[in-house]
C-alpha positions in Angstrom: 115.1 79.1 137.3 118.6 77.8 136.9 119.9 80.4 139.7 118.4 83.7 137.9 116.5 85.7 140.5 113.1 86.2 139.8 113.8 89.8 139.7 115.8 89.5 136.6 113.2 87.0 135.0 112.2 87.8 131.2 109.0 89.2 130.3 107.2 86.6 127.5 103.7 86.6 126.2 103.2 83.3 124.4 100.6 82.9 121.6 99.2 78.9 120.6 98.0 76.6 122.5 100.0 73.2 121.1 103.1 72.0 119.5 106.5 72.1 119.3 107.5 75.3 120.7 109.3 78.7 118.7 110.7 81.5 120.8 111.2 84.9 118.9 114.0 87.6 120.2 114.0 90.7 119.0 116.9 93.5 118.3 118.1 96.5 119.5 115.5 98.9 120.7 112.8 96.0 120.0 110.2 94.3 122.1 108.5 91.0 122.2 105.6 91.8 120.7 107.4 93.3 117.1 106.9 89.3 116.5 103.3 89.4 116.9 102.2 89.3 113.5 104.8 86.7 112.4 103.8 84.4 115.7 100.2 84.5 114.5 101.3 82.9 111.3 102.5 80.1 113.2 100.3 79.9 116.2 98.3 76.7 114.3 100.8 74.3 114.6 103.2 75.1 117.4 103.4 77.4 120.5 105.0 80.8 119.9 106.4 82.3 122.7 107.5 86.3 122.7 110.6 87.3 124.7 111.8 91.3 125.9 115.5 91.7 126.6 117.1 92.9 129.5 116.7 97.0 129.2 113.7 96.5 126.2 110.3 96.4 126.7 108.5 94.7 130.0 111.8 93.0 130.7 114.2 94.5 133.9 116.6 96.8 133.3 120.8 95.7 134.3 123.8 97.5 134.9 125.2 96.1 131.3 125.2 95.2 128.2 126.2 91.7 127.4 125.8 89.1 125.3 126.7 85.8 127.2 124.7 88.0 130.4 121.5 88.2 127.8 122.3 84.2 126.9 121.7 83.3 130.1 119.1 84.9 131.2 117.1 83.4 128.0 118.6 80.2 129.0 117.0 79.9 132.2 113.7 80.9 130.5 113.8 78.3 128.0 115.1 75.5 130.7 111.4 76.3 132.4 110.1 75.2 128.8 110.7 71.6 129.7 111.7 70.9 126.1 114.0 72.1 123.6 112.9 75.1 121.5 113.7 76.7 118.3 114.8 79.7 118.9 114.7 82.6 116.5 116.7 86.1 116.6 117.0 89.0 114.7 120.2 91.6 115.0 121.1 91.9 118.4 118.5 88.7 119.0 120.4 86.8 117.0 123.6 87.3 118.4 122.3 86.0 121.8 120.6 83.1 120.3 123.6 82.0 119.0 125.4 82.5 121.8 123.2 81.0 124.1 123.1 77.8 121.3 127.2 77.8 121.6 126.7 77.3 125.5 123.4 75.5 126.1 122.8 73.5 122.7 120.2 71.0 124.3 117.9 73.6 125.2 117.5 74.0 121.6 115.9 71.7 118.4 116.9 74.4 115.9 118.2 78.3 115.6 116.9 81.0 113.2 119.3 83.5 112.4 117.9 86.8 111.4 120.3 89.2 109.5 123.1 88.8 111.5 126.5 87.3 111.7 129.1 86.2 114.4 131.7 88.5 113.7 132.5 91.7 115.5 131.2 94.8 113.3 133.6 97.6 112.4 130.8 99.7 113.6 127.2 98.8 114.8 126.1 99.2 111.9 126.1 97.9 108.5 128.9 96.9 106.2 129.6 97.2 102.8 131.3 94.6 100.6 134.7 96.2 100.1 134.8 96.0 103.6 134.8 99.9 104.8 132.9 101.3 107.4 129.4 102.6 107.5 128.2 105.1 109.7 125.5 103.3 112.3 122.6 105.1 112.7 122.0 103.9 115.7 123.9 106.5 118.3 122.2 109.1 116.3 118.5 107.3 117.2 119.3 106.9 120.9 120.3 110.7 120.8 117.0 111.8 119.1 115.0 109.7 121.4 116.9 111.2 125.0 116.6 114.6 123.2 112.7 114.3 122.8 111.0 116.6 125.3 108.3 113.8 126.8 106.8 116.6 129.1 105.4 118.7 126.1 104.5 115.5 124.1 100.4 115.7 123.1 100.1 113.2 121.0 102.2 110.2 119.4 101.9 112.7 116.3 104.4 115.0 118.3 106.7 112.4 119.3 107.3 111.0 115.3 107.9 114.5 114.3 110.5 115.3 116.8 112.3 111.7 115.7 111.5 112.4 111.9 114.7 114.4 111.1 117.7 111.7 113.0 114.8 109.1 111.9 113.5 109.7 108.5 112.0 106.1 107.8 108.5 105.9 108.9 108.7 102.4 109.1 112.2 102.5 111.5 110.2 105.4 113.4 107.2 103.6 114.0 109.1 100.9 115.4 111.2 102.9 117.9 107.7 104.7 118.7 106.3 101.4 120.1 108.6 101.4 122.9 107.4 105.3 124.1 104.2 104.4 126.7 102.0 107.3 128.1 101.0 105.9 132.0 98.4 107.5 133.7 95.7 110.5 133.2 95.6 113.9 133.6 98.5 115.3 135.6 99.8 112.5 136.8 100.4 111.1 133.2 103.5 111.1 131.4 105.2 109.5 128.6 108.0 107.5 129.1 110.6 105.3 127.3 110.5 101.8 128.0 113.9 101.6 126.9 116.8 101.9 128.8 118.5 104.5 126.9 121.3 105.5 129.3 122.4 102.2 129.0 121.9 101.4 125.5 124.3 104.5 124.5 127.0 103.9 127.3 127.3 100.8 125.7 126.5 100.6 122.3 129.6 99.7 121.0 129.5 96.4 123.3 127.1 95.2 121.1 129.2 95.0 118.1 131.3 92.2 118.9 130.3 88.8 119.2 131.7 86.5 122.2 134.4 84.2 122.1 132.6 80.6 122.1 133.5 77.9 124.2 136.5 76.1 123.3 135.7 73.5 120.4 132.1 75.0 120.8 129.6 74.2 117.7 126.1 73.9 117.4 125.2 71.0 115.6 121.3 71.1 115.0 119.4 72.4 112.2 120.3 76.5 111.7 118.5 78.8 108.9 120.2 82.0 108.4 117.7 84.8 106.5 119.4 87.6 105.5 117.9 90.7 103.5 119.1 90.9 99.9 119.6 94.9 100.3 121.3 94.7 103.7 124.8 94.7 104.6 125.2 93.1 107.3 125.7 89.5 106.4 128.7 89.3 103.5 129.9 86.3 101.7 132.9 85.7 103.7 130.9 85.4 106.9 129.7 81.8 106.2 133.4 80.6 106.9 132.6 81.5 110.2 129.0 80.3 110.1 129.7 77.3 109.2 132.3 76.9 111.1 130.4 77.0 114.3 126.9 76.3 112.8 128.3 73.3 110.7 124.1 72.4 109.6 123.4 75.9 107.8 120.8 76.8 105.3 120.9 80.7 104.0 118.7 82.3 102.6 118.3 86.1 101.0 115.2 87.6 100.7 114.7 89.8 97.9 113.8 93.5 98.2 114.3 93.3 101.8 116.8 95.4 104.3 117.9 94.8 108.1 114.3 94.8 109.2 113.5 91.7 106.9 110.4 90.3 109.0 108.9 93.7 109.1 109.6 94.3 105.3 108.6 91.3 103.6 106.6 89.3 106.1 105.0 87.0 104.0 108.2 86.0 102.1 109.6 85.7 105.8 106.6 83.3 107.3 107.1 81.1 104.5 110.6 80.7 104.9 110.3 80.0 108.5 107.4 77.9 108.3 109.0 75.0 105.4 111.9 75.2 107.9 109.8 74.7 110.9 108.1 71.7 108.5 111.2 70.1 108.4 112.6 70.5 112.3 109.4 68.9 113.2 109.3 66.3 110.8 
């Protein structure tokens, strides 16, 4: 697999039986399978395959965070493919899809872009359009969920109330609840995180910048950028820099919809993605 050991090999699930291949990956404190009900909307014309991260999920855990680390290691799952790939991220996702499309471009037909820009973030967080800084609430999850007490966890009930106060979204909570598994019975069960949090908040603020491409480095295929009308992290004077290294750039902003844009308007979302789709594929 392109010199990745097969200890640092990518979990994916893939859903479809035929066509043109789509790859989904997810943000930060995701999982493949937050895609599932967007892959099934596609899963009659084209292959969908579901990726983890490094440190998410069923994926292995690594000693850092890094974008052009995370490129590569989707990279060498997509070069197994056999055939290029659209490739769709959200957040975090879509900061290593575009840098893996700045360094690998013929592993790829087309990139989604998924509420995210390639800028660095004053914080990892959102912005706002004056340009100051807005708190992330991200630290403040990672805290809540190392804080939780998973020996005296019951039920799943317990574990959204102990989130509900750093977390008060149920949507955001049930989310970061989908990474919490409970393994084995009896005594020897236990709840666990499938995240790797120690990781995640040692280097959290890595994941606010956005790496340096490859001198002269643009990717040239077909790109849709979906942003959420409500959300702040893509601005107007991002699409300099979109365009700049994604010069074939569609945006679109979906109405009524925040970071989370798949999750909050799905059907607006599988539309969008499937006229695009139309088109790549001809």
């Amino acid at each position: 697999m392109d010199g990745v050991d097969d200890d640092l090999r990518l979990h994916a699930r893939t859903l479809g039986e035929s066509g043109p291949r789509v790859v989904f990956v997810h943000g930060l404190f995701g999982q493949g399978k937050n895609w599932t009900t967007i892959a099934k909307g596609l899963t009659d014309r084209h292959r969908v395959t579901l990726l983890d991260l490094p440190n998410h999920g069923h994926s292995p855990w690594t000693d850092r965070i890094d974008y052009v680390d995370m490129a590569e290691l989707v990279a060498a799952e997509l070069a197994s493919y056999g055939e290029p790939v659209t490739l769709v991220g959200h957040s975090m996702g879509g900061k290593v899809a575009m840098t893996l499309a700045l360094r690998r471009p013929e592993l790829l037909r087309a990139l989604v872009v998924v509420d995210i820009a390639p800028v660095e973030y004053p914080l990892q967080g959102g912005r706002t359009d004056d340009e100051d800084e807005e708190a992330s609430p991200f630290g403040a999850f990672i805290a809540a969920m190392k804080a939780m007490d998973l020996g005296a966890l019951e039920t799943r009930d317990d574990a959204d109330a102990a989130l509900r106060t750093a977390v008060p979204s149920r949507m955001v909570r049930g989310f970061l609840l989908q990474s919490l598994v409970r393994e084995g019975l009896g005594a020897d069960g236990g709840w666990r995180w499938r995240l790797n949090l120690d990781l995640l908040e040692r280097d959290l603020g890595e994941l606010r910048g956005f790496p340096d491409p490859p001198s002269g480095a643009t990717f040239d295929g077909p790109v849709l950028w979906i942003a959420g009308a409500n959300s702040h992290y893509v601005l107007p004077q991002d699409r300099e820099r979109m365009d700049e290294l994604f010069p074939a750039t569609r945006l679109v902003r979906v109405k009524n919809a925040g970071h989370w844009v798949h999750s909050e308007q799905p059907e607006v979302f599988l539309e969008t993605l499937r006229l695009f789709l139309d088109a790549v594929d001809g």
